[in-house]
N, C-alpha and C positions, 0 to 999 in steps of 0.2 A: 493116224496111228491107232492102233488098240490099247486099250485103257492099262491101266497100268496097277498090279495088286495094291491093295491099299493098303495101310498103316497104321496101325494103332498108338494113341500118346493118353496120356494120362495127363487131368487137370492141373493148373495149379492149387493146391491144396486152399488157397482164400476163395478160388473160383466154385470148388467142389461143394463147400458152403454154402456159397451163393445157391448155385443150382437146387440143393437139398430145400432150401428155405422156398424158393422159387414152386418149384415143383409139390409144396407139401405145406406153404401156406398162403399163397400171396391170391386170395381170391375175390378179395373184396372189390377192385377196381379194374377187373381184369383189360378194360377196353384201352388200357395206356400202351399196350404191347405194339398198337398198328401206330401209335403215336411216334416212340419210340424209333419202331425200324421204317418209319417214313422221315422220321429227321435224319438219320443212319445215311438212308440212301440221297439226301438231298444234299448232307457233306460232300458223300463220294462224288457228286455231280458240281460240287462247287471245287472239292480241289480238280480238279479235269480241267474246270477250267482256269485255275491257276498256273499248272500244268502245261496246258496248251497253249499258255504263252511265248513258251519260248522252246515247246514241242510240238505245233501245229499236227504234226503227222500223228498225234496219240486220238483224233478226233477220228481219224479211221474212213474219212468219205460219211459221217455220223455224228454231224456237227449239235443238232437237234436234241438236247439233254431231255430227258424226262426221267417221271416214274411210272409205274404198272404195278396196279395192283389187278392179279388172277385169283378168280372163284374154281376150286375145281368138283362141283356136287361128287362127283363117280370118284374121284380118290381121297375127296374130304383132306384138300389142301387148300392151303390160303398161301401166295406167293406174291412178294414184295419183290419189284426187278427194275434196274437201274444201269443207265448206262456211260456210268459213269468212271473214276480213277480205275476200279477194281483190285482186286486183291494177286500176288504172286501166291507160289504155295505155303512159301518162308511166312510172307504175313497172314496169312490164315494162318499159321500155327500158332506165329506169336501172339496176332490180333485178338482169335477168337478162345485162345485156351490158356490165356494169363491173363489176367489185371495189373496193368503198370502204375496205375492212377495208385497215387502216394495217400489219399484218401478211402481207400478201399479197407481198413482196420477201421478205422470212424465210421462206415458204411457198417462194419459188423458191429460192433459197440454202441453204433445209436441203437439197431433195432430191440422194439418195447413189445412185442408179441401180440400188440394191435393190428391185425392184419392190414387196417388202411392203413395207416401212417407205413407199414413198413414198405408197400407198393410203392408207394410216394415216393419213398429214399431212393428207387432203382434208379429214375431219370436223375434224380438230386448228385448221384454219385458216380455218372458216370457209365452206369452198366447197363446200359439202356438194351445193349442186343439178347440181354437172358431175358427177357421179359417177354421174350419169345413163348420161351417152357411155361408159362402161366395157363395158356390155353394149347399147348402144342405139346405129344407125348417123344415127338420126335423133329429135330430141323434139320435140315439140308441146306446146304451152300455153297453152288456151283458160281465160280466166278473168273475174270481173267482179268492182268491188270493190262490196260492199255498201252499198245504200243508192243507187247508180248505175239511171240506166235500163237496163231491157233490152238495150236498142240499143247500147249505151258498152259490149259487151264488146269481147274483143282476145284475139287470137290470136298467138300467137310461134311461129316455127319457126327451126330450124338442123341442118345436118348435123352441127355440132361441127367447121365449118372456120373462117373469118376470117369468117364473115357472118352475119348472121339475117333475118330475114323481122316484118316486123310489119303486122296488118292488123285494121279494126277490123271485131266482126262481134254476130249478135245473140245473145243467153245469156239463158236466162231464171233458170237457177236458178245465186245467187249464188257465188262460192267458185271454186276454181282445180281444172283437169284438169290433169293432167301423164301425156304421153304416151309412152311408149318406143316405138320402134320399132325390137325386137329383133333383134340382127345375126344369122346364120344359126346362129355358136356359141353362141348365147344362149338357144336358143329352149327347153329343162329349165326358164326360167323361167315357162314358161307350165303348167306341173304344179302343180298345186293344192298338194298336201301340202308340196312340195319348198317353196314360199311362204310358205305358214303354218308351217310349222318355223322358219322365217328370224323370220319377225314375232313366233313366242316367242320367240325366243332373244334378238332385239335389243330389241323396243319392247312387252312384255308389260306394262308399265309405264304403259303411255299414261295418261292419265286421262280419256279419252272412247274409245268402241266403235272399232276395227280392223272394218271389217265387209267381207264376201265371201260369192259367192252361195252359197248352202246348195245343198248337191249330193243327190241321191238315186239310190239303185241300179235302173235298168230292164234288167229281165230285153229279151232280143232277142224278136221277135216268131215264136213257130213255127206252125203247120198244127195245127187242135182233135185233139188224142189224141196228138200229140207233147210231148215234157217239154223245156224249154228248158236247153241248156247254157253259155249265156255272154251275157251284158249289157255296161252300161258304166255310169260314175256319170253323169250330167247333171244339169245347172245348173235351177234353178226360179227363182223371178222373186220367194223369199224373201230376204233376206241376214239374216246371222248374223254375233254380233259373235265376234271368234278369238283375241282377249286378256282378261286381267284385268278391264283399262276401270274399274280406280279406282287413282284417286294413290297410289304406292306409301309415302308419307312417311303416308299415313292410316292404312296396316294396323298392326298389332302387329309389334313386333320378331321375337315366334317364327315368324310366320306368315310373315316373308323370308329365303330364302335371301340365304346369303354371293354367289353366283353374279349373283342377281336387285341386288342392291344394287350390285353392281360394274359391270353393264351401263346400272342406271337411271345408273350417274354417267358413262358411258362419251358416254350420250346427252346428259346434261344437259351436260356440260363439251366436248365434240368433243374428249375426250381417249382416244388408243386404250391410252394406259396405264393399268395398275390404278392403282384408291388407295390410299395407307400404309395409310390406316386413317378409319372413322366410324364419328359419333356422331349415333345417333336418339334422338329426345326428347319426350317432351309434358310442356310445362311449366304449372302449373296454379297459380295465385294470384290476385293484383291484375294481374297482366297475365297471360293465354292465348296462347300458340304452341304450334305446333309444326314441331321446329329439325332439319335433317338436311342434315350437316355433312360435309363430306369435306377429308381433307388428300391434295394431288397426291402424285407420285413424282418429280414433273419442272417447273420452272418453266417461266412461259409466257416470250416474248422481250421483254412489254413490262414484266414485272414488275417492275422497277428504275429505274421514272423513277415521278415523285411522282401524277401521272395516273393508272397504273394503273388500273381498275376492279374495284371486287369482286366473286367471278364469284357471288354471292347472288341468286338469281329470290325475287321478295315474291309472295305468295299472300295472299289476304284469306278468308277460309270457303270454299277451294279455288278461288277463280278468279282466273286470273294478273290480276296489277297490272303489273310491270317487271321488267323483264332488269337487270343490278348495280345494287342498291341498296345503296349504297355506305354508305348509314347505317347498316345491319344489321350492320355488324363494323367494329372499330377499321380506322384504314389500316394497320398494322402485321403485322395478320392477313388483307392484301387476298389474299391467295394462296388462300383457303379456299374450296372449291366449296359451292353446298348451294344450298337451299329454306328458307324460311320462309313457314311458313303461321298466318297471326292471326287469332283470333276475335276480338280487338276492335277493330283499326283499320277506318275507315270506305272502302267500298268506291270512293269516287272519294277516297282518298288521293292527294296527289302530291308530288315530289319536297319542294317546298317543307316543305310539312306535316310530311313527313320528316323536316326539319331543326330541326321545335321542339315534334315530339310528344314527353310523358312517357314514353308505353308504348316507343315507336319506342328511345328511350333508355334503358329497362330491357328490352330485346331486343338491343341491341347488347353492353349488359354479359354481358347470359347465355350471348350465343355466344362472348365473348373468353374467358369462365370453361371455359365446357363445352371451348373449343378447346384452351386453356391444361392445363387435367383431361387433356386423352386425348394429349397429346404428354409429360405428367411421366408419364400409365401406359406408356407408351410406352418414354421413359427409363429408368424403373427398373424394369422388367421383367426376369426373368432368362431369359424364352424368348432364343433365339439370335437368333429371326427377328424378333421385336418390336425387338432391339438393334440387327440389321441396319438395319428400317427406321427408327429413331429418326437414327440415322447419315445413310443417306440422305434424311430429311428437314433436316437441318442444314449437309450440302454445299449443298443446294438454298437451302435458305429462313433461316436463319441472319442474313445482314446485313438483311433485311425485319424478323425480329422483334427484334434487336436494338435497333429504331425506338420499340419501344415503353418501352424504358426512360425515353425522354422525352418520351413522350407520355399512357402508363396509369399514375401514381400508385398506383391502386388497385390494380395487378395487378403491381408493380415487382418485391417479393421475387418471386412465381409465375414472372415471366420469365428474372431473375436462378440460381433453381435451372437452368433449361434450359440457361443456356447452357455452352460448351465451348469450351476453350484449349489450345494449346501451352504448355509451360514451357519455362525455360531448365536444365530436365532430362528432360524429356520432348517429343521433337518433333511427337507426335502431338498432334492435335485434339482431347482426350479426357477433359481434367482439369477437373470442375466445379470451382465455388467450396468446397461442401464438401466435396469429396476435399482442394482445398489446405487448406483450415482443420484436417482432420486429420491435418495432415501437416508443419502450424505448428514451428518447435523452442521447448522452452519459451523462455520469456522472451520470445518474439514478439510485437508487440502489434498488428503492421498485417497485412494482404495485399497484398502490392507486386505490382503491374504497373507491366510499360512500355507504350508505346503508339507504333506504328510504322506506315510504308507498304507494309510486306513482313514476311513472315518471319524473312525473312533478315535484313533490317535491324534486327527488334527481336531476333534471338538474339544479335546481332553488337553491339550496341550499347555503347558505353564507359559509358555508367550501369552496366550488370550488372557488371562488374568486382569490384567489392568485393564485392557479394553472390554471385560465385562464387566466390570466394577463403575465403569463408565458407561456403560450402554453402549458402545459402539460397535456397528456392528463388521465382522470378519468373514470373507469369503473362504469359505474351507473347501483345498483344491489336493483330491485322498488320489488319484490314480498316481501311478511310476513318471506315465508320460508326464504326469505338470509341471514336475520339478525341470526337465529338459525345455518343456516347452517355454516357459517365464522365463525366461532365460532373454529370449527374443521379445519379450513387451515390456517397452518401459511406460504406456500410457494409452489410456482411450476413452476417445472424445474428448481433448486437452487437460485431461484427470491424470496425472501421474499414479501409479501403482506401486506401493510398497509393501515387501515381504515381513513381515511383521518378526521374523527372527532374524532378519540382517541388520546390523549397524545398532547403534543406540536409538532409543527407544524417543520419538519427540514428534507429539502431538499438538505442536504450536501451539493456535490459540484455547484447544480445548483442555490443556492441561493451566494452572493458573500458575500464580506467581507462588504462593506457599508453599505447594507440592516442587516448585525447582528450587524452592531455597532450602524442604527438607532434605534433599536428595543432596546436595551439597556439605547439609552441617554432617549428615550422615557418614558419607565420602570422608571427611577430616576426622571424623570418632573413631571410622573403622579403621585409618588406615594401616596401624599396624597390623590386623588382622586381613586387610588385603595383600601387603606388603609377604604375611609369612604366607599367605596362600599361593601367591605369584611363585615361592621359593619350592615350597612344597609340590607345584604341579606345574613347575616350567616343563617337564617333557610332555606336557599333556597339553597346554594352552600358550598361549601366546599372549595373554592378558587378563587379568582378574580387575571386577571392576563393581560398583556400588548398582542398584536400577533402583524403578521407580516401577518397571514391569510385571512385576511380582507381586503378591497378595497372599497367595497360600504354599507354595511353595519356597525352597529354600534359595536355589540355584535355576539355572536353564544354560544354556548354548547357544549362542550368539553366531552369524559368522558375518564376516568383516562386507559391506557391499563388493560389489562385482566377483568375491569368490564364491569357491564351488560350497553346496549346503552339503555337508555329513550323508545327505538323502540320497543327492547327485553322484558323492563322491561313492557310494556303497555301491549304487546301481552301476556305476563304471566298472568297480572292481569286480563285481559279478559279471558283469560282459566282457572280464580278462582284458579290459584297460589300465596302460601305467597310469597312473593319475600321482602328481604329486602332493608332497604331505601338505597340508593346510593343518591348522592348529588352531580350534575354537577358541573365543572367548569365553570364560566363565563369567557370568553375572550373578550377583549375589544380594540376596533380599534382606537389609539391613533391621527388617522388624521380625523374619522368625527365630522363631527360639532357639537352634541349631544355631544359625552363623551369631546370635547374641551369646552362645556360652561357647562359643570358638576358643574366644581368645583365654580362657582359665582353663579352658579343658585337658586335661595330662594326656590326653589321646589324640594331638594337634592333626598329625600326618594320615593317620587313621578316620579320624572322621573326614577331614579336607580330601581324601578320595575317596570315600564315599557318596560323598558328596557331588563329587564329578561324575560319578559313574551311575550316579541313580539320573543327574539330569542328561546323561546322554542314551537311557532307559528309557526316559520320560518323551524321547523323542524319535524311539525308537530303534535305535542300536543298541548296541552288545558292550558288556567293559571288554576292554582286550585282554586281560588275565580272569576270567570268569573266576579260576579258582581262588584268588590273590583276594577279589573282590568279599567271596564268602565267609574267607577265613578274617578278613575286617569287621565284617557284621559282627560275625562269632563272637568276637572281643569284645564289640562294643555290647554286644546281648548280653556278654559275662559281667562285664564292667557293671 
């Protein structure tokens, strides 16, 4: 058929951005463009063959996937070509002229006007096809999707301004061309060597041939009895493949450089930073993988809502299945990049099946172990730079795996060594569980932590008082998640763990006989003034009562064991859960000067809640009548 007038469409308005940015700064790194649209086309060629599972006929009598890269010196293009899923016309318009990627506003909001760093972000987010217009004033995109008539191809063009071009035309052989049309500083790309250098360094990895015409040396032509002095290489009508062209997760550990491993994750994750660290695997049992794992250096921006996806590609006897399969790793470990490849699940597996296969669930335990293994070698390493990165893996990723104290039973203590606190003697981030247990004073029988909204709020907190007055020291545990997560530890390493604001306050042998006999006579002197304060804030407490936990403060907030903390109880009601009422304990410090002029004071009800409402301050909530609160000060300021 004859081609068919074309069409004009207009960007989407985040795309048109991109482009401008593209086009008009990104020139510090230029050589990531072939990187890019050579992962691009080795998708296409992996979903074909997902595809072709259960649509043999899309393979076309063209079973043979590859990629081609063409040099064209006389039109000063560079052509990427694949024969792979391809595109209909529908998805080129949608594909290449919107950004669906939900991270696409974080891609414009990160960029800082450093030209490298902003190059970087292209693969990081996703938009790896514009990285085209870096070196190209114009591309081209003829393609067809498999299984389509001849006739049903489509062609896309753009300069990389606000518009593109779409036109339907005819293609016989399946798969997508992508076309550069090299801008005049651009044109080194069209050197052979200068190319293939590029395609080992970045994509040697592939797991189908890289191919490129095979070149040969022709001497120049001279007169019979002269000797020729100079030729040139030229192209023959062979092509050769200029990578590895097998799965790197296939070969042997010895047989990969550190270099090769850190580029395969560069491409697998669109991340231009290195990885802490991974782990390669063949696992050989009742179930067969093989696992190859990487922990980032940097979280992604969607990591932190419950959605996330696991950035895990499923392989079945090397031919891709799915992009996050999220059932391959706990959610707690969704940050971990990697491949798995199974020799036993069934090649038209799908998500469903995921969710109630045996093996699929003895593949998920073996990455949470293996991931779990190579972050504790990690931690107790005495290299410097292992230390480093364990560090920087836990500013990063820290509140994610803390998730799984309540959700991996089986891996609780494994997670629990990992983690790292502040104390209320040390403000750094640093102190394991078992640094604190050896650092217990005898007679010790618990691990006290508090649990707060800040740092500050949990070093500052009127619980610690007595346990600084004593030297003892207090795990300060500031993130949202700790409070949910302690919920699920009641002990480790047969150390019980106590919340140092739950229940009354009893330090066994390390508090003495004197201190529980004054807390007693104390108890009997106040009681009438505990007595009217029980009266005065029954809607607010459920018990007023004498402590021993106190030193400079007047009051604090108690809550009963096994209930919810005030902390808990907020963070539920901000994520729009019923929760019901709990009603703190008041404790009250029988030696400051506040609860000692209580009982004469003509302003009983007046001070008695303020008093409640500064120690529910003190712990970071709100009074519930903020105004009621102010207008009590006022009085007492007047008074």
């Amino acid at each position: 058929m004859s081609e068919q007038v074309s069409q004009n469409y207009s960007f989407q308005a985040e795309v048109a951005q991109l482009l401008h940015l593209v086009t008009h700064s990104l020139y510090s790194n230029p050589e990531i463009f072939l990187r890019e649209l050579i992962s691009n086309a080795s998708d296409a060629c992996d979903k074909l063959r997902f595809e072709g599972i259960n649509h043999p006929e899309y393979y076309e009598n063209d079973a043979e996937l590859r990629v081609r890269v063409t040099l064209d010196a006389t039109q000063n293009t560079l052509t990427i070509s694949d024969n792979g899923i391809g595109l209909s016309q529908q998805e080129a318009i949608d594909h290449l002229g919107t950004i669906a990627k939900s991270g696409t506003k974080d891609f414009m909001s990160k960029l800082t006007g450093d030209q490298k760093s902003d190059a970087q972000l292209i693969g990081q987010f996703g938009v790896g096809f514009y990285s085209g217009f870096i070196v190209a004033d114009k591309i081209t995109v003829e393609s067809r999707r498999a299984g389509a008539d001849t006739a049903h191809g489509v062609r896309w063009v753009s300069a990389g301004t606000g518009e593109f071009e779409v036109q339907q035309i005819d293609k016989a052989p399946r798969g997508t061309d992508v076309i550069l049309h090299l801008r005049a500083d651009a044109l080194d790309y069209l050197e052979s060597r200068k190319v293939k250098q590029i395609i080992n360094k970045y994509s040697d990895h592939i797991s189908l041939p890289i191919e490129m015409q095979k070149e040969v040396w022709q001497a120049e032509e001279v007169a019979e009895g002269e000797e020729s002095k100079g030729g040139q290489m030229v192209k023959t009508d062979e092509w050769e493949a200029i990578n590895s062209a097998s799965a790197l997760w296939t070969r042997g550990k010895n047989e990969i450089t550190d270099e090769q491993y850190i580029e395969f994750y560069k491409n697998l994750s669109h991340d231009f930073a290195e990885p802490l660290a991974w782990a390669h695997n063949r696992v050989e049992g009742s179930t067969e993988y093989t696992q190859l794992l990487y922990i980032p250096s940097q979280a992604k921006q969607d990591l932190f809502t419950r959605e996330a996806k696991a950035g895990i590609k499923l392989y079945v006897k090397r031919v891709f299945i799915m992009d996050e399969a999220d059932n391959l790793i706990p959610n707690y470990l969704r940050f971990v990049q990697g491949v798995v490849d199974s020799a036993d699940l069934p090649l038209n597996v799908s998500r469903e099946l995921l969710q109630e296969s045996r093996d699929v669930k003895t593949i998920r335990e073996g990455n949470a172990r293996r991931v779990l293994t190579l972050l504790d070698s990690l931690a107790k390493s005495e290299d410097e730079k292992d230390q480093e990165k364990f560090k920087t893996f836990y500013s990063e990723f820290a509140s994610v795996l803390k998730e799984g104290l309540g959700e991996d039973f089986g891996n609780r203590e494994r997670i629990l060594k990992l983690l790292r606190y502040a104390t209320s003697t040390n403000d750094e981030i640093s102190t394991s569980l078992a640094d604190y247990k050896a650092r217990m004073q005898d007679g010790q029988k618990a691990i006290y932590y508090v649990t707060a909204d800040s740092l500050t709020a949990a070093k500052n907190s009127p619980q610690l008082e007595l346990f600084k007055k004593k030297g003892i020291e207090v795990l300060l545990m500031s993130e949202r998640v700790d409070e949910w997560a302690m919920n699920f530890v009641h002990e480790f390493d047969g150390i019980a763990l106590q919340n140092v604001a739950k229940g009354a306050v009893d330090l066994g042998e390390l508090q003495d006989a004197d201190e529980k006999q004054a807390l007693e006579q104390a108890a009997e002197q106040l009681k009438p003034v505990v007595d009217r304060l029980s009266t005065a804030l029954k809607d607010k407490t459920k018990q007023v009562r004498v402590t021993t936990r106190l030193v400079d403060s007047p009051a604090c907030l108690v809550s009963g064991e096994g209930e919810l903390s005030p902390q808990l109880i907020r963070m539920l009601k901000q994520a729009g859960q019923e929760v019901p009422e709990i009603k703190p304990t008041l404790e009250i410090n029988p030696q400051h000067p506040l609860v000692q002029q209580l009982e004469s004071s003509g302003q009983f009800d007046d001070l008695a809640h303020v008093i409640f409402d500064q120690a529910l301050i003190a712990e970071g909530g709100l009074p519930e009548d903020p105004a009621a609160y102010v207008q009590r000060i006022n009085r007492l300021l007047l008074k």
